[in-house]
FIGU-107498 format. One record per residue: x, y, z of N, C-alpha, C, O, CB in turn; residue in three letters. Coordinates in steps of 0.001 Angstrom, whole numbers. Glycine has a CB too. Layout:
BEGIN
REC   neast  nnorth     nup  caeast canorth    caup   ceast  cnorth     cup   oeast  onorth     oup  cbeast cbnorth    cbup   r
REC       X       Y       Z       X       Y       Z       X       Y       Z       X       Y       Z       X       Y       Z Ala
...
! end
This chain:
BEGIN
REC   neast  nnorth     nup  caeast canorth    caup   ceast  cnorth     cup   oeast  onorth     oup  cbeast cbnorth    cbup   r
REC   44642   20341  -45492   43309   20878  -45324   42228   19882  -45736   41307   19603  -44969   43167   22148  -46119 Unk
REC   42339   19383  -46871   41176   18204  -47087   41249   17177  -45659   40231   16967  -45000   41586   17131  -48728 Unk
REC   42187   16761  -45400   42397   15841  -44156   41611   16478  -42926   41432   15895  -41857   44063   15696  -43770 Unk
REC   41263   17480  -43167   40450   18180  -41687   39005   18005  -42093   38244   17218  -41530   40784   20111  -41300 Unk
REC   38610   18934  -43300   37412   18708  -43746   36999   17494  -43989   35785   17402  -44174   37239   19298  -44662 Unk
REC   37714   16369  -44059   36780   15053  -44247   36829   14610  -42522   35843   14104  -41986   37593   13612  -45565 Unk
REC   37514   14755  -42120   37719   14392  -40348   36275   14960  -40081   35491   14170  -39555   39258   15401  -39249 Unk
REC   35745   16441  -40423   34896   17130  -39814   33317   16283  -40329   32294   16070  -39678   35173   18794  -40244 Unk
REC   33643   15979  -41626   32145   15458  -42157   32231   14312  -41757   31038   14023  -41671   31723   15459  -43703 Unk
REC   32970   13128  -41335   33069   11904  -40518   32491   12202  -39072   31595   11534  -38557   34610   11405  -40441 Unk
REC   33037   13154  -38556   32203   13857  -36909   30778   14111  -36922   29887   13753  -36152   32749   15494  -36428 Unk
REC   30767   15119  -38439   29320   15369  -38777   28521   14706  -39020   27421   15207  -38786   29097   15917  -39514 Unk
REC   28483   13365  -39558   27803   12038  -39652   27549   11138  -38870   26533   10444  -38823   28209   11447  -40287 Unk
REC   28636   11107  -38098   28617    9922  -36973   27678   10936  -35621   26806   10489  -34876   30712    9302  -36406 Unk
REC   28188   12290  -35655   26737   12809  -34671   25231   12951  -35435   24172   12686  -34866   27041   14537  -34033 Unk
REC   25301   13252  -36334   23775   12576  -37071   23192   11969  -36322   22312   12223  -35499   23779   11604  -38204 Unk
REC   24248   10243  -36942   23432    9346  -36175   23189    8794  -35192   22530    7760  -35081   23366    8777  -36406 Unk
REC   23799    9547  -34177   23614    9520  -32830   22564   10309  -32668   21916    9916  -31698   24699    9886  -32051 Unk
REC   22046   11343  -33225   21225   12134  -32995   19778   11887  -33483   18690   12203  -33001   21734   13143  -33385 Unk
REC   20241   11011  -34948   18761   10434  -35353   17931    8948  -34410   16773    8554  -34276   19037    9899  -37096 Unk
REC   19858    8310  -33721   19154    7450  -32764   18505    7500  -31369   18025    6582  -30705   19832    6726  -32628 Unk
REC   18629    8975  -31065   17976    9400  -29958   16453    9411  -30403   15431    8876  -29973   18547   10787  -29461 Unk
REC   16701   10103  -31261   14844   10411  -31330   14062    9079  -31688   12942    8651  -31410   14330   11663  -32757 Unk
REC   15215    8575  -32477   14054    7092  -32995   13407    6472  -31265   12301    6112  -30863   15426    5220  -34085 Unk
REC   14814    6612  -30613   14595    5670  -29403   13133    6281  -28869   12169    5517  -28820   15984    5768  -28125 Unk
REC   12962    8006  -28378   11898    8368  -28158   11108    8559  -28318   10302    8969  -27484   11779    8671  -27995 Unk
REC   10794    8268  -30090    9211    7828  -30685    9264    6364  -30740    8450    5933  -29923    8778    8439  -32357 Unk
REC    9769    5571  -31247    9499    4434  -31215    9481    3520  -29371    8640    2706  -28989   10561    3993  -32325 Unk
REC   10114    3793  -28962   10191    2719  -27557    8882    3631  -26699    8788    4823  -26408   12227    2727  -26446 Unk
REC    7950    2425  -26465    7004    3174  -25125    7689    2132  -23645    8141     992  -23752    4636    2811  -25441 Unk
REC    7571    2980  -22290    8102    2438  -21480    7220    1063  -21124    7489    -134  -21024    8344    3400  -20507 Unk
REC    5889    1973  -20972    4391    1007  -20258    4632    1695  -18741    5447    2431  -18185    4551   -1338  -20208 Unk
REC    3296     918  -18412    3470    1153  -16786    3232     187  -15842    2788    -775  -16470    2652    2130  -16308 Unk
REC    3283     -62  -14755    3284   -1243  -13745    3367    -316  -12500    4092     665  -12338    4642   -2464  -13902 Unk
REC    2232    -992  -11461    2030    -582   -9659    3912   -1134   -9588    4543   -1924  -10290     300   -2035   -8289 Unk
REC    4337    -224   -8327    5338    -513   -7374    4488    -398   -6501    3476     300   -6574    6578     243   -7229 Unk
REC    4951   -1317   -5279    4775   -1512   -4171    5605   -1287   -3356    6552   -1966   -3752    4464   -2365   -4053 Unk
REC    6033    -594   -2118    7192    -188   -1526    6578    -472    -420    5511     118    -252    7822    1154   -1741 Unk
REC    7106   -1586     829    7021   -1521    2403    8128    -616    2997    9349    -458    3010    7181   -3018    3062 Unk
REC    7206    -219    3382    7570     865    4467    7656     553    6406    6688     176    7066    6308    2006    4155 Unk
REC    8583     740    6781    8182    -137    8144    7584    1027    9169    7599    2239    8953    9727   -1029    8940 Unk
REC    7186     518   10052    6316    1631   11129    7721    2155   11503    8374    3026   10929    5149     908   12716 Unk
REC    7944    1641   12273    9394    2669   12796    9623    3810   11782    9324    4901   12268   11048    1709   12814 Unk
REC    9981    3855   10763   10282    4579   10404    8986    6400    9966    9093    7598    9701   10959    3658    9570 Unk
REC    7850    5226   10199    6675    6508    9962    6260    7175   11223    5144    7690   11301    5196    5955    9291 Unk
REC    6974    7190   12070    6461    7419   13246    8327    8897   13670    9488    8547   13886    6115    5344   14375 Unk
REC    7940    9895   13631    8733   10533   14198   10297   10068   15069   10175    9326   16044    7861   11034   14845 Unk
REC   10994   10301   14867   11837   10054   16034   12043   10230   17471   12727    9626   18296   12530   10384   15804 Unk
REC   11028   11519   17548   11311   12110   18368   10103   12011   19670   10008   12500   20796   11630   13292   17731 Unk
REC    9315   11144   18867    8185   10670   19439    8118    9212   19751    8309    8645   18675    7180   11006   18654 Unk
REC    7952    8378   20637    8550    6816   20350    6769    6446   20266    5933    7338   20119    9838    5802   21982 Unk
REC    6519    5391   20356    5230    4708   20254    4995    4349   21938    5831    3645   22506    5316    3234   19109 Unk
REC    3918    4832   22613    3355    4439   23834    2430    3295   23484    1346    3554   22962    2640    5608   24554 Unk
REC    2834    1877   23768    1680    1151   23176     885     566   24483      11    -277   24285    2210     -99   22075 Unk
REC    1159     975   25742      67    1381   26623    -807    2561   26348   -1308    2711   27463     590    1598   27816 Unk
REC   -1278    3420   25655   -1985    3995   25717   -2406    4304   24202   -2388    5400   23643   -1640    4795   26557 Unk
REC   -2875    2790   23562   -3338    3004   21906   -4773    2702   22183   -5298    1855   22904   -2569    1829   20557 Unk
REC   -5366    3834   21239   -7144    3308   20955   -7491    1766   20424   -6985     839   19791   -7874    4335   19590 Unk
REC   -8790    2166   21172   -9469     442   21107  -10317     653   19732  -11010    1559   19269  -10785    -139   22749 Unk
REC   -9834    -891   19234  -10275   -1233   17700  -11750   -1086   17601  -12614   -1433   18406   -9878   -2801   17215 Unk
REC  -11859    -503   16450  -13401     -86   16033  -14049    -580   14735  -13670    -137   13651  -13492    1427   15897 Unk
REC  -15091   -1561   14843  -15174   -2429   13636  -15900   -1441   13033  -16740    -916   13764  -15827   -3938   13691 Unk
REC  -15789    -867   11443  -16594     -72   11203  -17308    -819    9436  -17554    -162    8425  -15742    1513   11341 Unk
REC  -17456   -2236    9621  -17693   -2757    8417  -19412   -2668    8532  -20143   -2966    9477  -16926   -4322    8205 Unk
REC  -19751   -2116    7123  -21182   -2547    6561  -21741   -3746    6564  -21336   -4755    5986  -21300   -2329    5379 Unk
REC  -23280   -3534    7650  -23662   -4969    7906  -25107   -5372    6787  -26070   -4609    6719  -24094   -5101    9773 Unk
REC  -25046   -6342    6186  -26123   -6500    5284  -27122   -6926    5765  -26752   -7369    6853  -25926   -7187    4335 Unk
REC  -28370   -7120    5653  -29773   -7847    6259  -29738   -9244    6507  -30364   -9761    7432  -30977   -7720    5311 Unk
REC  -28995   -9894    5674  -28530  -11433    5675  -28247  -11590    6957  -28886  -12185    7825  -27268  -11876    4771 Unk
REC  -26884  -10807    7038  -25613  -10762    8099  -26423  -10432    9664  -25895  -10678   10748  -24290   -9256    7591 Unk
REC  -27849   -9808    9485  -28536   -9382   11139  -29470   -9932   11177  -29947   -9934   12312  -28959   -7958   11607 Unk
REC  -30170  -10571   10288  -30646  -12197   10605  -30443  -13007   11082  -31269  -13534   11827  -30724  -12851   10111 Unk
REC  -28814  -13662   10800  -28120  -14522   11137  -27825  -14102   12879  -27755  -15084   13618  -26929  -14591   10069 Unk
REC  -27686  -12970   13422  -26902  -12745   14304  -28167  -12845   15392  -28140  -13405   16488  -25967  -11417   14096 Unk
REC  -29267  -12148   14781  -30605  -12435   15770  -30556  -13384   16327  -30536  -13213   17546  -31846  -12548   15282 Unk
REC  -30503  -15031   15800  -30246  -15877   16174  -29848  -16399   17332  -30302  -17307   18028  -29857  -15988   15642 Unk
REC  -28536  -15380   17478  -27688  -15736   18080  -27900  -15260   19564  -28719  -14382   19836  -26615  -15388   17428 Unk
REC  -26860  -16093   20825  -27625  -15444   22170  -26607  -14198   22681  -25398  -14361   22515  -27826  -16776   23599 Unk
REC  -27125  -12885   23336  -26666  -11809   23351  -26174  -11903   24400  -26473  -12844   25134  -27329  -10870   23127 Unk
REC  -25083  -10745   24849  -23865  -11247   25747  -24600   -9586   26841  -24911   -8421   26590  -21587  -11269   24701 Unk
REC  -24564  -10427   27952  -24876   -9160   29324  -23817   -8402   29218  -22813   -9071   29465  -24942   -9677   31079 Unk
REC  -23597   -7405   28987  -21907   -6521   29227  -22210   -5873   30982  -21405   -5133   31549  -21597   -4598   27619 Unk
REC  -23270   -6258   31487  -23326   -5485   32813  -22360   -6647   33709  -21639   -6281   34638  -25182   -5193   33480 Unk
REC  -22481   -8198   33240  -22094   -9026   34298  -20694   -8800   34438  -19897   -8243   33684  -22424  -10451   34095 Unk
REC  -20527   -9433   35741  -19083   -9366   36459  -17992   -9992   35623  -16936   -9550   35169  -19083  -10149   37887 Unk
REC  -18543  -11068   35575  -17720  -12312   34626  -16704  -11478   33046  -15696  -11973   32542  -19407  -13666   33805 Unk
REC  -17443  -10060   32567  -16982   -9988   31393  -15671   -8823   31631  -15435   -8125   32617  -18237   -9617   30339 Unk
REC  -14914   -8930   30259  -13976   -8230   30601  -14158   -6454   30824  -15240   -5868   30785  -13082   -8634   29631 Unk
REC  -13150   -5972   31002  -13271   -4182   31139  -13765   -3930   29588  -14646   -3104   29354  -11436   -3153   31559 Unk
REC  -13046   -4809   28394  -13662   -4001   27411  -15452   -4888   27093  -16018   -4495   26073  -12386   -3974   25863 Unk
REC  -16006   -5690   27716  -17472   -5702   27633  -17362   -7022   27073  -18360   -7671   26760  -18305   -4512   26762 Unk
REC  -16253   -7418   26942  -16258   -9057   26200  -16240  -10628   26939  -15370  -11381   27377  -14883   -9133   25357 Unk
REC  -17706  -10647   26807  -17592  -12154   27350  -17876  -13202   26261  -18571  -13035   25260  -18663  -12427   28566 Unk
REC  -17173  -14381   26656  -17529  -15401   25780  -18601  -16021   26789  -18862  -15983   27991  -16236  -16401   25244 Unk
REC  -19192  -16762   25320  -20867  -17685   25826  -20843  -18991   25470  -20364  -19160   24349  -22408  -17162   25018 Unk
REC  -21146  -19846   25957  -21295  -21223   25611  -22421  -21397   25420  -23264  -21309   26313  -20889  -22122   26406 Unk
REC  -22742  -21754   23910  -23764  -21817   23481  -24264  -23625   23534  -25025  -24124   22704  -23620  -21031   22150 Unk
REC  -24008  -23932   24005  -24123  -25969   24592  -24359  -26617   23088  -24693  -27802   23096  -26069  -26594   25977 Unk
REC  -24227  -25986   21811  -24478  -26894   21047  -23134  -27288   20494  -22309  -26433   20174  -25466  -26518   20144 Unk
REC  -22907  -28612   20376  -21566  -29283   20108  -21801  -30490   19129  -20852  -31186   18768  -20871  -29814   21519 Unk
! end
C-alpha cells in the first residue's frame, strides 16, 4: 500500500507541473501579430459553373482624382477630335505633337 500512495503523489506532482506549465505558457508567452497575405488566383474566384467571357468585359474607367496642377498641365496639351475617322471605336487617337 505505501508503494501505491507514493506512485499516486509522484502522478500528483508530475501533473502539477504540467499544469502549472500550461498556464505559465499562457500568461507569460504573447503570440504578436503580423498581415498574411494569401494569392488567390482568378480561376478560382470566379464560379465554376460560369467560365469568363472575355469578349464581352467592361471598358476600363479611370476614376482617379484630378488636382489643379494636373488640369493645368493638360490645358496645355492639344485635344484629340473623337468625331474623326482616323480614331478608334473606343475614341482613341494618338497625336503627334511635332515636338522632338
Amino acid at each position: 500500500m505505501p508503494t501505491l500512495i507514493r506512485l499516486l503523489i509522484v502522478l500528483l506532482v508530475l501533473s502539477g507541473l504540467v499544469f502549472a506549465g500550461m498556464i505559465a505558457l499562457t500568461v507569460m508567452v504573447d503570440p504578436g501579430e503580423k498581415d498574411i497575405t494569401i494569392k488567390i488566383p482568378a480561376r478560382e474566384l470566379v464560379p465554376p459553373s460560369a467560365p469568363l467571357d472575355l469578349s464581352n468585359l467592361p471598358a476600363p474607367v479611370n476614376v482617379a482624382p484630378k488636382d489643379s496642377s494636373s488640369q493645368d498641365a493638360l490645358a496645355s496639351l492639344p485635344s484629340i477630335d473623337t468625331s474623326d475617322s482616323d480614331a478608334s471605336a473606343s475614341g482613341v487617337k494618338t497625336v503627334d505633337t511635332g515636338a522632338e
